[in-house]
gemmi code that builds the backbone of each chain (N, CA, C; Angstrom):
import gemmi

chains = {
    "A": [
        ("UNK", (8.139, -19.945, -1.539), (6.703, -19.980, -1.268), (6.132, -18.565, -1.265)),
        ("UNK", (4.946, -18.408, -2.077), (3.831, -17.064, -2.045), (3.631, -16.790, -0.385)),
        ("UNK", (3.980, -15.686, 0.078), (3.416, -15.971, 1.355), (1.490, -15.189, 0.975)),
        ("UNK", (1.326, -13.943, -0.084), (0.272, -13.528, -0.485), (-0.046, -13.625, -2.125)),
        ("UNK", (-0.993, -14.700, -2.513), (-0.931, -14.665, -3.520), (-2.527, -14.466, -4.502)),
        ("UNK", (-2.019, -13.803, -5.811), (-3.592, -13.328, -5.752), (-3.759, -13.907, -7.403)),
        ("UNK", (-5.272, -13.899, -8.039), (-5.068, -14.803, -9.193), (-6.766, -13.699, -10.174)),
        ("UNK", (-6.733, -13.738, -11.119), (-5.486, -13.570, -12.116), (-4.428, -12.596, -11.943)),
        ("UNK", (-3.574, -12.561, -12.259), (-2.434, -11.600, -12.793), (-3.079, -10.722, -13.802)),
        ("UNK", (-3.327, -10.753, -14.661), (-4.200, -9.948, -15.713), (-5.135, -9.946, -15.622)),
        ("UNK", (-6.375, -9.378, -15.928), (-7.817, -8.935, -15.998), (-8.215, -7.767, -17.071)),
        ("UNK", (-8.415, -8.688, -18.586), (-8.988, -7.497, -19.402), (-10.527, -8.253, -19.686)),
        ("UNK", (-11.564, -6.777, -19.476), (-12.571, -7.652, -19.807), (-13.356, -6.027, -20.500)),
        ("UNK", (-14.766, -6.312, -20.327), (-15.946, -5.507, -21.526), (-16.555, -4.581, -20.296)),
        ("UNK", (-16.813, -3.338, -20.385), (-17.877, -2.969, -19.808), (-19.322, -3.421, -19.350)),
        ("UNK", (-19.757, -3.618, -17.956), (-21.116, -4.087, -17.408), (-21.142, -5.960, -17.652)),
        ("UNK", (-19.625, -6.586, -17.545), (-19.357, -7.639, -17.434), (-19.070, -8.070, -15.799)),
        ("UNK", (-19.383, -8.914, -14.961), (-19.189, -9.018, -13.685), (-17.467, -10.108, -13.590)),
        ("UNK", (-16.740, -9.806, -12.824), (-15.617, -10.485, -12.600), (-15.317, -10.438, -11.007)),
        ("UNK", (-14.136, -11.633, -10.642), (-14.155, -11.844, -9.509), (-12.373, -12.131, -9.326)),
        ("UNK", (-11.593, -11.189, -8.533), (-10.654, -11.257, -8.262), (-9.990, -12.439, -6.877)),
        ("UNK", (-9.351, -13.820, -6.697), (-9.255, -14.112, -5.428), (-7.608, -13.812, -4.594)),
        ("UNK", (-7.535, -13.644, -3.521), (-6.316, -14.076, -3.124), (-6.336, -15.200, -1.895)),
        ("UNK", (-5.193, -15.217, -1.643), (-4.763, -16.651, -0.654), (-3.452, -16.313, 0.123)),
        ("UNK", (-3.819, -15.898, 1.553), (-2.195, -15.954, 2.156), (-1.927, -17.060, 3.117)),
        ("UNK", (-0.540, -17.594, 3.128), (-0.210, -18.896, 3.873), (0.908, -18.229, 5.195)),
        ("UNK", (0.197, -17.229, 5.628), (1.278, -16.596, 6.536), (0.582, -16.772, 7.863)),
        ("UNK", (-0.634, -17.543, 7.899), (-1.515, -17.664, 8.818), (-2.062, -16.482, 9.869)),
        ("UNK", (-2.433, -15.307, 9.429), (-2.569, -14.245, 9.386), (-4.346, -13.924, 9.633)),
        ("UNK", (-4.917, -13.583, 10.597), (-6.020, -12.956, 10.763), (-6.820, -12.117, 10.086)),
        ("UNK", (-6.018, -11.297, 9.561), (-6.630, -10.166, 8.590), (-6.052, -9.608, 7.138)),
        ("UNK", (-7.156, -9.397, 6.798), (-6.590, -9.620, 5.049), (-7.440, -8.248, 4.616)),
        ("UNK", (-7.230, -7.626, 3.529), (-7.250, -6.104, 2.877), (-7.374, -6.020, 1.757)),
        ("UNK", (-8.254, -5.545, 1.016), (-8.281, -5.005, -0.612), (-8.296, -3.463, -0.935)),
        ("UNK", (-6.721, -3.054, -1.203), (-6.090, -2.177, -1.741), (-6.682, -1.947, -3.309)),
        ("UNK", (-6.787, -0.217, -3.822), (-7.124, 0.014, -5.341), (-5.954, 0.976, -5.204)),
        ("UNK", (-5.070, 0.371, -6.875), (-4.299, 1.797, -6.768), (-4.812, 2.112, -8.227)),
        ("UNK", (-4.802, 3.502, -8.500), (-5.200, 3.975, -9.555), (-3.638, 4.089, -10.441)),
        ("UNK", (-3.931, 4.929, -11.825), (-2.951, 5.102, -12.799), (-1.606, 5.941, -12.174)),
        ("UNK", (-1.910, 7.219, -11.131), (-1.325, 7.966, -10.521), (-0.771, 6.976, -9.138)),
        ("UNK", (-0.807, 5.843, -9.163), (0.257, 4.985, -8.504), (-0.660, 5.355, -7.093)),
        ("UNK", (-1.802, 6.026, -6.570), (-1.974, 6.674, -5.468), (-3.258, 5.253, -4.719)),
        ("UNK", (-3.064, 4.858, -3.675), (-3.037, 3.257, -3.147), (-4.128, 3.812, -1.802)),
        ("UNK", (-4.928, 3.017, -1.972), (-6.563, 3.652, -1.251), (-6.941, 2.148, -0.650)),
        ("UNK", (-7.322, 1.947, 0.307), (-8.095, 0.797, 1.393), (-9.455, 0.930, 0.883)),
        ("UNK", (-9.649, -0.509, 0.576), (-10.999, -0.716, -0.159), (-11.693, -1.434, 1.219)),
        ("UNK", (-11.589, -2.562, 1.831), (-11.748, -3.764, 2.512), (-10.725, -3.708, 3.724)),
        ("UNK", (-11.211, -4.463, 4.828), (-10.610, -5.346, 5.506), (-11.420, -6.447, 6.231)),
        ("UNK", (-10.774, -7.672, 6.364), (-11.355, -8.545, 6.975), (-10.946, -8.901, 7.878)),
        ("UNK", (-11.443, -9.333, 9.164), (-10.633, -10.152, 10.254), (-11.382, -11.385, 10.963)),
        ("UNK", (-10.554, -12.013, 10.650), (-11.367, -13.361, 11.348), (-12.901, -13.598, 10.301)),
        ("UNK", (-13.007, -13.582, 9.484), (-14.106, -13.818, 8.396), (-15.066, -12.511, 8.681)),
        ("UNK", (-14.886, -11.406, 9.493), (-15.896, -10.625, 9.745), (-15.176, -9.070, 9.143)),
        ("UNK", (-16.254, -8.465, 8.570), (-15.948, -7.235, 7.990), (-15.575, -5.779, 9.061)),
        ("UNK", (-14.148, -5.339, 8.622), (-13.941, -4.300, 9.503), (-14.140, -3.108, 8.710)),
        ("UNK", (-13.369, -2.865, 7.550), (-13.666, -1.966, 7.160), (-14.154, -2.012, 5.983)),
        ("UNK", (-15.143, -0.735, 5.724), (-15.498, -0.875, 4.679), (-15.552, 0.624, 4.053)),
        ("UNK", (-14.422, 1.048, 3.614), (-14.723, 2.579, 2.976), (-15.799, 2.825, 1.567)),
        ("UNK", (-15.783, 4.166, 1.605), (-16.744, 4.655, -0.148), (-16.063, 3.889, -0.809)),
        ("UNK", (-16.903, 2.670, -0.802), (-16.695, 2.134, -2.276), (-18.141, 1.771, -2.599)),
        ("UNK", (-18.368, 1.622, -4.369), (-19.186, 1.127, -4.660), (-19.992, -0.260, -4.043)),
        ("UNK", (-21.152, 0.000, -4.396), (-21.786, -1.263, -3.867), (-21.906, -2.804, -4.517)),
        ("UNK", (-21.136, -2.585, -5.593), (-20.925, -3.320, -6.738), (-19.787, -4.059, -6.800)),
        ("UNK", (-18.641, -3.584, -5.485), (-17.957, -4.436, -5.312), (-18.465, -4.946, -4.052)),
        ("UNK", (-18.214, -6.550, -3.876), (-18.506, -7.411, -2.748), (-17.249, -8.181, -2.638)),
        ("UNK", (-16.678, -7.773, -1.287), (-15.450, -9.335, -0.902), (-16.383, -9.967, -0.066)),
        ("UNK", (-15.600, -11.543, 0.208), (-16.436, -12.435, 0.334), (-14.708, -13.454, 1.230)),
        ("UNK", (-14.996, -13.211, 2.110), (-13.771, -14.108, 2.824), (-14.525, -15.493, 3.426)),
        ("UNK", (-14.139, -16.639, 3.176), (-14.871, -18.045, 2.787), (-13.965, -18.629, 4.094)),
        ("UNK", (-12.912, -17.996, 4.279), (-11.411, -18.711, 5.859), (-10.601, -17.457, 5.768)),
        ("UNK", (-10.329, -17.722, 6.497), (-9.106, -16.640, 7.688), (-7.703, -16.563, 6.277)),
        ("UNK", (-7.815, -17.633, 5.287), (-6.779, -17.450, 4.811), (-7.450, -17.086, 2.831)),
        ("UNK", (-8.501, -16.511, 2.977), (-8.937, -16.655, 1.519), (-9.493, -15.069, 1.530)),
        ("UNK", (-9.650, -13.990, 0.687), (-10.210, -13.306, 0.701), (-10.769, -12.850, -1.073)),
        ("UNK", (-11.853, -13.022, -1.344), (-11.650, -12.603, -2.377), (-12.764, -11.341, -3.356)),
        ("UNK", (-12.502, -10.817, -3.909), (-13.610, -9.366, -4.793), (-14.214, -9.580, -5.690)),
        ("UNK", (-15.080, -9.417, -5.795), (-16.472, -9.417, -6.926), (-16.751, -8.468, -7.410)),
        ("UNK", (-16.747, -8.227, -8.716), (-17.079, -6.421, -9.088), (-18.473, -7.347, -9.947)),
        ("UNK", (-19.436, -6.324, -9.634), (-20.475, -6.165, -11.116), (-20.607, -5.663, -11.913)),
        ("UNK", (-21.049, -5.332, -12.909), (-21.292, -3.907, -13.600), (-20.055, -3.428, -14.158)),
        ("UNK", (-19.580, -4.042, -14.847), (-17.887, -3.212, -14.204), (-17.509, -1.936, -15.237)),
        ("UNK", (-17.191, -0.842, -14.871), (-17.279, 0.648, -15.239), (-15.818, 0.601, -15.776)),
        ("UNK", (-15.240, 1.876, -16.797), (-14.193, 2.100, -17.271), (-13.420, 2.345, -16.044)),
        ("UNK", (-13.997, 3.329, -14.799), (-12.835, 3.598, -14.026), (-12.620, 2.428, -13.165)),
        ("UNK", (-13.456, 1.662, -13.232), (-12.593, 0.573, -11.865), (-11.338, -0.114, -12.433)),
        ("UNK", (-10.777, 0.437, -13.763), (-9.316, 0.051, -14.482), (-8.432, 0.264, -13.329)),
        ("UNK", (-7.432, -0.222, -12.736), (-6.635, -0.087, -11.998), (-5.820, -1.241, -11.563)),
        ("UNK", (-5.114, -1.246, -10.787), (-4.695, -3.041, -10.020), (-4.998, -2.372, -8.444)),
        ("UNK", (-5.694, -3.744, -8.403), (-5.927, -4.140, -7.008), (-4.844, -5.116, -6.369)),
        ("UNK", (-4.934, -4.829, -5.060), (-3.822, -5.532, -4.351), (-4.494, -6.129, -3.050)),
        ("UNK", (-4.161, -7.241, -2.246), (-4.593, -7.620, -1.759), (-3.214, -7.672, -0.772)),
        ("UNK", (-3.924, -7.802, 0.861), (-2.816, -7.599, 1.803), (-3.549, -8.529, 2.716)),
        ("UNK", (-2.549, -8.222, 4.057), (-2.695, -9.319, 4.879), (-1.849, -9.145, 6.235)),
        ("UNK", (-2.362, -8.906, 7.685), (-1.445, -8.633, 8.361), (-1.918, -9.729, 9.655)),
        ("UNK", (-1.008, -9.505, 10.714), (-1.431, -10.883, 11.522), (-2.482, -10.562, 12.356)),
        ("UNK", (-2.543, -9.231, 12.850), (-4.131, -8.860, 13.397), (-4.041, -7.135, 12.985)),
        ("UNK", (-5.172, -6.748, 13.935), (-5.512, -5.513, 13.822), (-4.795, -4.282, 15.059)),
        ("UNK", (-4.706, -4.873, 16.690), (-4.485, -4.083, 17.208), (-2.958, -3.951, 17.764)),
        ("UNK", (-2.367, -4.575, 16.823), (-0.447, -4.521, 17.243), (-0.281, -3.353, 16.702)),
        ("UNK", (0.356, -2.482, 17.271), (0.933, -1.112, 16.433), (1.969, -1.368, 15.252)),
        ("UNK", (2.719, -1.904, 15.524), (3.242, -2.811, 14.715), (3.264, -4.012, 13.941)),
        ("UNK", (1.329, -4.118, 13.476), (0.847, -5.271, 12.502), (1.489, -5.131, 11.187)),
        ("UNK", (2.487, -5.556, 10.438), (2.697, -4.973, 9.028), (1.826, -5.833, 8.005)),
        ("UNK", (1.686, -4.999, 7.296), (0.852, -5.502, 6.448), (1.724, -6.111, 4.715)),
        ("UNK", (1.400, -7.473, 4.659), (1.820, -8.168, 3.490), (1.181, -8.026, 2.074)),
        ("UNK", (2.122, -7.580, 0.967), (1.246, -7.108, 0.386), (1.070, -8.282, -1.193)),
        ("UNK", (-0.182, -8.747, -1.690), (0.479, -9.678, -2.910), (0.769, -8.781, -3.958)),
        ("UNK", (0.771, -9.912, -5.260), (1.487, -8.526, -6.653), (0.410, -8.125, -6.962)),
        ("UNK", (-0.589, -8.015, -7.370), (-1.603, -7.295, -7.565), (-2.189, -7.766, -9.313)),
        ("UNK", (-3.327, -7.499, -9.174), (-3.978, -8.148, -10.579), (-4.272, -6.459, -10.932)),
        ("UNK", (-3.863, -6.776, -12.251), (-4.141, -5.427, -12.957), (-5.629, -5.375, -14.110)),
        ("UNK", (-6.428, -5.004, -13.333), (-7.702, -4.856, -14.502), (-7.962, -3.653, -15.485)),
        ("UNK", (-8.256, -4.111, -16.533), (-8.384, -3.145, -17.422), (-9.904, -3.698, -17.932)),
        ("UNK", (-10.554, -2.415, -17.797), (-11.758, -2.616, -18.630), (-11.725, -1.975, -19.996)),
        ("UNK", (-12.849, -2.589, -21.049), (-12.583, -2.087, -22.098), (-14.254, -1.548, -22.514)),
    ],
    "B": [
        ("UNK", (-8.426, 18.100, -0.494), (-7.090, 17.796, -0.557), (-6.557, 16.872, 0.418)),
        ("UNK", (-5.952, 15.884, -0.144), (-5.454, 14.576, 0.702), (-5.176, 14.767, 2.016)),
        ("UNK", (-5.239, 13.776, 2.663), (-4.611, 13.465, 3.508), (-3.142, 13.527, 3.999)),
        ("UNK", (-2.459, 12.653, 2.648), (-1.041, 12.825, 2.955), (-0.838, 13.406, 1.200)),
        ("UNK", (0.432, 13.873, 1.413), (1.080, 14.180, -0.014), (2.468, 14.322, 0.216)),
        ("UNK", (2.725, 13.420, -1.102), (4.297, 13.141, -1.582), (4.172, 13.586, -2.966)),
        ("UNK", (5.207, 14.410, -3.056), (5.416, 14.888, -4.094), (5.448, 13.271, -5.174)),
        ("UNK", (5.300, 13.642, -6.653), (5.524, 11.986, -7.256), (6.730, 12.003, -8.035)),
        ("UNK", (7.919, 12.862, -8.132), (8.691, 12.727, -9.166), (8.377, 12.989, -10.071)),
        ("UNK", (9.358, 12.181, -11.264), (10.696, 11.212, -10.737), (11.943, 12.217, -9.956)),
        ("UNK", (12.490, 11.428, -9.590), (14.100, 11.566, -8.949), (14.801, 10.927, -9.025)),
        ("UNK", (15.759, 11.838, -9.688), (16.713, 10.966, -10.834), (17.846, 11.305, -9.996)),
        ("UNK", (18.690, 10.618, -9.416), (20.010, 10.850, -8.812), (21.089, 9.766, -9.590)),
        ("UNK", (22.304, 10.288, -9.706), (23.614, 9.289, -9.463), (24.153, 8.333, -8.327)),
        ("UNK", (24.260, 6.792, -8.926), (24.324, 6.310, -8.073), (25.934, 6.938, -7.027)),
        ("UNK", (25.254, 6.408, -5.739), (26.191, 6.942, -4.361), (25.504, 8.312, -3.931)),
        ("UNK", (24.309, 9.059, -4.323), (24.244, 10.063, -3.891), (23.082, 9.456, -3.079)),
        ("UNK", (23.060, 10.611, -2.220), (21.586, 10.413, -0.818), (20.125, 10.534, -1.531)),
        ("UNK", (19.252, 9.832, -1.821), (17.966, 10.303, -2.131), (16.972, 10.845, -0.994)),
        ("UNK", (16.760, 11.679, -1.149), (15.809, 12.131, 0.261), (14.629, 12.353, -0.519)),
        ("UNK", (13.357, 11.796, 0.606), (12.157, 11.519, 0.161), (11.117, 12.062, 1.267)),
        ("UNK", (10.343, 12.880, 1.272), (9.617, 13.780, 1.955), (7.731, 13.166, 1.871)),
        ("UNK", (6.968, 13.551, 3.186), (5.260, 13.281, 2.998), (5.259, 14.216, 3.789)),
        ("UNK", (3.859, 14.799, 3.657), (3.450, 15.994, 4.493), (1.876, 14.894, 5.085)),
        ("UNK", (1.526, 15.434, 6.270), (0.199, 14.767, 6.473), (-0.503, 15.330, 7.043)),
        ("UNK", (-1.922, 15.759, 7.679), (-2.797, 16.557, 7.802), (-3.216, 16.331, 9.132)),
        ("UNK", (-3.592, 15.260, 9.514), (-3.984, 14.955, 10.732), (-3.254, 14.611, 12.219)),
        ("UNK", (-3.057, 15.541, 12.463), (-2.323, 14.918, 13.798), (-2.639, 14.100, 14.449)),
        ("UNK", (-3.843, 13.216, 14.285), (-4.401, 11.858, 15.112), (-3.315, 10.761, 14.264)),
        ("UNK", (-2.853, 10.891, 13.526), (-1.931, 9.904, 12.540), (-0.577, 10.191, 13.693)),
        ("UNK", (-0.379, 8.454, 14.414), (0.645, 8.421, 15.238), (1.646, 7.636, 14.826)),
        ("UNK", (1.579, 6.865, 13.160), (2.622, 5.887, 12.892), (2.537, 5.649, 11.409)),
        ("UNK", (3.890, 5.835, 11.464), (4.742, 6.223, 9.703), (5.154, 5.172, 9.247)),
        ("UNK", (4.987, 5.053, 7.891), (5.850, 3.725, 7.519), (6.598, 4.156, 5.934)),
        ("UNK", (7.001, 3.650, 5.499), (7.531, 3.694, 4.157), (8.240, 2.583, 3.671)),
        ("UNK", (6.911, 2.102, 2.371), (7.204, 1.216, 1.775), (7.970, 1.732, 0.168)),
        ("UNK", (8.305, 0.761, -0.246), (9.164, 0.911, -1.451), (8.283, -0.395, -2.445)),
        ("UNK", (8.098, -0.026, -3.782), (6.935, -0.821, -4.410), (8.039, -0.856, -5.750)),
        ("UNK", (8.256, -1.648, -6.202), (9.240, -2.071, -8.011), (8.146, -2.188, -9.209)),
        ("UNK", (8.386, -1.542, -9.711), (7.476, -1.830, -11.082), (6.833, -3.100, -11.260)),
        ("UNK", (5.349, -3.278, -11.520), (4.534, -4.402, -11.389), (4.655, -5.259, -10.357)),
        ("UNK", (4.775, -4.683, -9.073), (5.035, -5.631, -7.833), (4.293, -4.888, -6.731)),
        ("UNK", (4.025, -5.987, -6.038), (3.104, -5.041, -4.297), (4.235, -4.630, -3.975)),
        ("UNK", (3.627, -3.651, -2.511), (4.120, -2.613, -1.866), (5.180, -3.665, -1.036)),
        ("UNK", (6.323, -3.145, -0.217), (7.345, -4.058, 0.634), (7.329, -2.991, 1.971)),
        ("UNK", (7.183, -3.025, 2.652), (7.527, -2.265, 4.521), (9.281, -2.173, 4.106)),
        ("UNK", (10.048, -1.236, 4.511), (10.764, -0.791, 4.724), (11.215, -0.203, 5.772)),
        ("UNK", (10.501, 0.827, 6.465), (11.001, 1.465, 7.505), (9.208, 1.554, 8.777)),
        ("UNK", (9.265, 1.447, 10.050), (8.577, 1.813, 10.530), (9.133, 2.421, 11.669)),
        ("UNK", (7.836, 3.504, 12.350), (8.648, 4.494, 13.158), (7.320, 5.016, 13.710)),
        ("UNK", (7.088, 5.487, 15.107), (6.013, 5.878, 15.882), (6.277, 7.396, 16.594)),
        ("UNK", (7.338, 7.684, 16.697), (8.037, 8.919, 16.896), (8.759, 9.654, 16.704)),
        ("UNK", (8.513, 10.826, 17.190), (9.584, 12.329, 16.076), (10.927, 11.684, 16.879)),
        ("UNK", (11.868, 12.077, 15.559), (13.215, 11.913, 15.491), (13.200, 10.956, 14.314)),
        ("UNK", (14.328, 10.366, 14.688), (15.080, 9.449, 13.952), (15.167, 8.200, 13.980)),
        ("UNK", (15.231, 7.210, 12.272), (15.554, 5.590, 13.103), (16.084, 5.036, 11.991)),
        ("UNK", (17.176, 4.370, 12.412), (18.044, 3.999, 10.973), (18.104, 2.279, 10.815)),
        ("UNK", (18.529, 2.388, 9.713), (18.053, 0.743, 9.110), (19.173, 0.493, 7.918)),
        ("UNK", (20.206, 0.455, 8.425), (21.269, 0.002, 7.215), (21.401, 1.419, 6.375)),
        ("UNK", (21.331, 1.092, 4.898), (21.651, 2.712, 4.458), (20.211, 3.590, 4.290)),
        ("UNK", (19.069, 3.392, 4.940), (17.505, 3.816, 5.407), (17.808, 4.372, 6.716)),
        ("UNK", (17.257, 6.110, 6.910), (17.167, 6.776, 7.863), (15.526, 7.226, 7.752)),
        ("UNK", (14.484, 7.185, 8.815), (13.428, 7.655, 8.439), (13.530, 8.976, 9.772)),
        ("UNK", (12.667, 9.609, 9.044), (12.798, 10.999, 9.912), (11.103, 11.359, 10.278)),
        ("UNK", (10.901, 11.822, 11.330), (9.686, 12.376, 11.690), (9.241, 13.534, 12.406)),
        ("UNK", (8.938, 14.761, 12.140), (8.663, 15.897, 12.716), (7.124, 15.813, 13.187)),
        ("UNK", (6.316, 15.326, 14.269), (4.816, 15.698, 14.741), (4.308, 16.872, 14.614)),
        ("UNK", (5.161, 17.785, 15.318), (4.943, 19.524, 15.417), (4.632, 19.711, 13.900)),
        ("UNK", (5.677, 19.059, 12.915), (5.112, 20.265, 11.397), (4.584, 19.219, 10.914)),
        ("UNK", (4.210, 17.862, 10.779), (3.748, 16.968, 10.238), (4.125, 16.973, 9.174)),
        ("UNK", (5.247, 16.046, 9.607), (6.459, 16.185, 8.403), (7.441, 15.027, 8.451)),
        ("UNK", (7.304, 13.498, 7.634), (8.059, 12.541, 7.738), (8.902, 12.845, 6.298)),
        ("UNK", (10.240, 11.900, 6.774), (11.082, 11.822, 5.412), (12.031, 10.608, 5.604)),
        ("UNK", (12.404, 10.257, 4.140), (13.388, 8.691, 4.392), (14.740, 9.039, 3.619)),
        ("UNK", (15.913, 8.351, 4.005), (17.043, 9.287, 3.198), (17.877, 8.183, 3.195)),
        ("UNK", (18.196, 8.030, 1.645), (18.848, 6.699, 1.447), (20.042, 7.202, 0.852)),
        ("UNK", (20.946, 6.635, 1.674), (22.350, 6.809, 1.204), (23.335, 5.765, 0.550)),
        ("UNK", (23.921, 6.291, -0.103), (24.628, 5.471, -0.766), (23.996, 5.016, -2.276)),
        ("UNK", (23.226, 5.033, -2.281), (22.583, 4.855, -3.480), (22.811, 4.119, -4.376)),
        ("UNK", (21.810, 2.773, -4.742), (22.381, 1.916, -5.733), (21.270, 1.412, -6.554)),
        ("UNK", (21.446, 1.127, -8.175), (20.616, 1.495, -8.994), (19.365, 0.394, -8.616)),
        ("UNK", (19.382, -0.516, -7.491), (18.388, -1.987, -7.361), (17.747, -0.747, -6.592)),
        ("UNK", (17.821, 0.685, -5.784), (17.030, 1.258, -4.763), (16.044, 1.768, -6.433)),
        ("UNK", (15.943, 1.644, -7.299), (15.293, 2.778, -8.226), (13.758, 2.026, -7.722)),
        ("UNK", (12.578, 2.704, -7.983), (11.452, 2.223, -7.397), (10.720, 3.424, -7.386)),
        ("UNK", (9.088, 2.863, -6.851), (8.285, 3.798, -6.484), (7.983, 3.774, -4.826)),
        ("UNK", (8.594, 4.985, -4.027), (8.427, 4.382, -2.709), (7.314, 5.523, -2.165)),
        ("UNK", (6.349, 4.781, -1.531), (5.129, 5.461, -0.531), (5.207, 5.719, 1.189)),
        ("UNK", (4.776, 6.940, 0.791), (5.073, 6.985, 2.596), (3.377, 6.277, 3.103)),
        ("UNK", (3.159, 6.191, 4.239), (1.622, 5.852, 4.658), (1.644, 6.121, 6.224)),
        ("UNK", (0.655, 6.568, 6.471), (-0.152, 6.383, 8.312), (-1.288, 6.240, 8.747)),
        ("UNK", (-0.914, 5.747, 9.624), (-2.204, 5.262, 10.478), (-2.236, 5.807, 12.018)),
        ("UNK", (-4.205, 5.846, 12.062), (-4.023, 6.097, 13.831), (-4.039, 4.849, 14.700)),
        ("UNK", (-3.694, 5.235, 16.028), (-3.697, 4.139, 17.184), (-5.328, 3.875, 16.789)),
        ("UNK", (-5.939, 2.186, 17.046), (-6.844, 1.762, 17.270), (-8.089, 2.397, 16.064)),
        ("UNK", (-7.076, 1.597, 14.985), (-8.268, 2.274, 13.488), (-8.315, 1.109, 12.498)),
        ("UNK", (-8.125, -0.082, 13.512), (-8.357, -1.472, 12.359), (-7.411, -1.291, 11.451)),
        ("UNK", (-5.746, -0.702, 12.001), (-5.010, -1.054, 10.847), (-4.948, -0.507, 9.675)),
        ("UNK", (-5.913, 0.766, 9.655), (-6.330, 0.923, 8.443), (-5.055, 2.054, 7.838)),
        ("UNK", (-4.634, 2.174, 6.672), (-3.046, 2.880, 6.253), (-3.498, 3.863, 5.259)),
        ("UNK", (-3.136, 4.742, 5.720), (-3.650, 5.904, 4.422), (-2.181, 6.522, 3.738)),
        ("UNK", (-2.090, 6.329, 2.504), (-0.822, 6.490, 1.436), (-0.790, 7.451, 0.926)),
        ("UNK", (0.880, 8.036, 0.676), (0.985, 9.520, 0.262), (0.894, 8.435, -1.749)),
        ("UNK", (1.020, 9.820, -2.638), (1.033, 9.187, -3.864), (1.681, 8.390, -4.330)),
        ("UNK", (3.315, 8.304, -3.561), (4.043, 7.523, -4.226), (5.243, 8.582, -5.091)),
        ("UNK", (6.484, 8.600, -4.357), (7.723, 8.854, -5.118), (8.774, 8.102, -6.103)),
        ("UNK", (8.269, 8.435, -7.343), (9.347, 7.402, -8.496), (10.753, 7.999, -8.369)),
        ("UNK", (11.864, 6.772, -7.740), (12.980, 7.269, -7.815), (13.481, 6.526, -8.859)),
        ("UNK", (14.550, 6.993, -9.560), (15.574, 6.283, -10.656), (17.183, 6.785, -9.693)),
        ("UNK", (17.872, 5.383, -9.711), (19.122, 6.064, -9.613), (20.060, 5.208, -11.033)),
        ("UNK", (20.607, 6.485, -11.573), (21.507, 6.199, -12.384), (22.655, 5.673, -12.182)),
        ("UNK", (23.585, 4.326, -12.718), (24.818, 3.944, -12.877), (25.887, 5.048, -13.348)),
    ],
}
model = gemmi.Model(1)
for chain_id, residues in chains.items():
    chain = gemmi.Chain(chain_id)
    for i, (resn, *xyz) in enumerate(residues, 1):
        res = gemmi.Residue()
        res.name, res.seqid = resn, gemmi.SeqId(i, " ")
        for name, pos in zip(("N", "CA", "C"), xyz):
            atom = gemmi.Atom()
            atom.name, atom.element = name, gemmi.Element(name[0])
            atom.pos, atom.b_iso = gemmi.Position(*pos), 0.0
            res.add_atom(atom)
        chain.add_residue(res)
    model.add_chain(chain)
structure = gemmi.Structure()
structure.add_model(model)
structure.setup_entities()
């Protein structure tokens, strides 16, 4: 069983085309995360959600929107979509926020390529 | 200039030798280390976690932590070619929503 699973696996699409990345974890888990890693492998906190409510939200464009629908769904919306948002995104998931020891689950990650 | 930094490789060792893997980090409000290990086209995996300087071992995984120089490291011994990977160090502060900030990522290869 997926305990984090995210859909598509691939993502090639056109410049200033809008797409929507989802994931799904069955680990029954409170809080869920959208990770960007770039080409240089280097892995940046986009999102977090907890309990359907937004915790974090770093510099990111305004063009991306997550949209968590249940405690176990989280999913990204890009608009506009630019050459650099090429990367894979990853989506995570830990059981809350204030255990020092929350680990965070990570799925395989959808790799987008814009063209 | 980052936060954390790991050198990125590669590191190419023979298998059975120790790979030692180093992050430097900037902030001393960062009270907890982790190091994950990530396989080509796959999410990140937890490996080692650790909240204080010294030492903490985990089978053939030793993670190391200096506060004073802000200075973690993981040292895998024995070495076997399934350890080859890209492994990330990351930290976080007490009471920050969890939030994990990642060194670049070290590509190890170990050779047969």
């Amino acid at each position: 069983d997926t305990a984090v699973s995210q859909t598509p696996k691939y993502l090639v699409t056109q410049m200033g085309n809008d797409k929507s990345i989802k994931c799904e974890q069955n680990l029954g888990h409170d809080t869920m995360y959208w990770y960007k890693q770039d080409s240089k492998k280097f892995l940046k906190i986009m999102f977090s959600y907890n309990n359907k409510e937004l915790i974090i939200n770093e510099t990111v464009p305004n063009r991306f929107s997550p949209k968590s629908p249940d405690k176990a769904h989280l999913n990204l919306h890009i608009n506009s979509l630019e050459l650099g948002d090429s990367a894979v995104y990853f989506c995570a998931s830990s059981s809350g926020l204030a255990g020092v020891t929350d680990t965070q689950y990570f799925g395989p990650g959808t790799r987008l390529t814009v063209l | 200039q980052k936060e954390v930094e790991q050198d990125p490789g590669p590191l190419s060792v023979p298998e059975g030798a120790i790979v030692s893997l180093n992050c430097t980090y900037s902030n001393s409000a960062f009270q907890y280390f982790m190091w994950y290990r990530q396989y080509s086209r796959k999410g990140p995996e937890l490996l080692m976690y650790t909240y204080s300087s010294g030492n903490k071992e985990d089978g053939r995984f030793t993670a190391q932590v200096d506060k004073s120089s802000k200075y973690i490291s993981l040292f895998i011994r024995d070495s076997q070619p399934s350890d080859s990977a890209t492994y990330l160090c990351a930290v976080k502060r007490q009471a920050a929503g969890n939030k994990l900030t990642f060194g670049g990522g070290t590509r190890v290869l170990v050779k047969p």
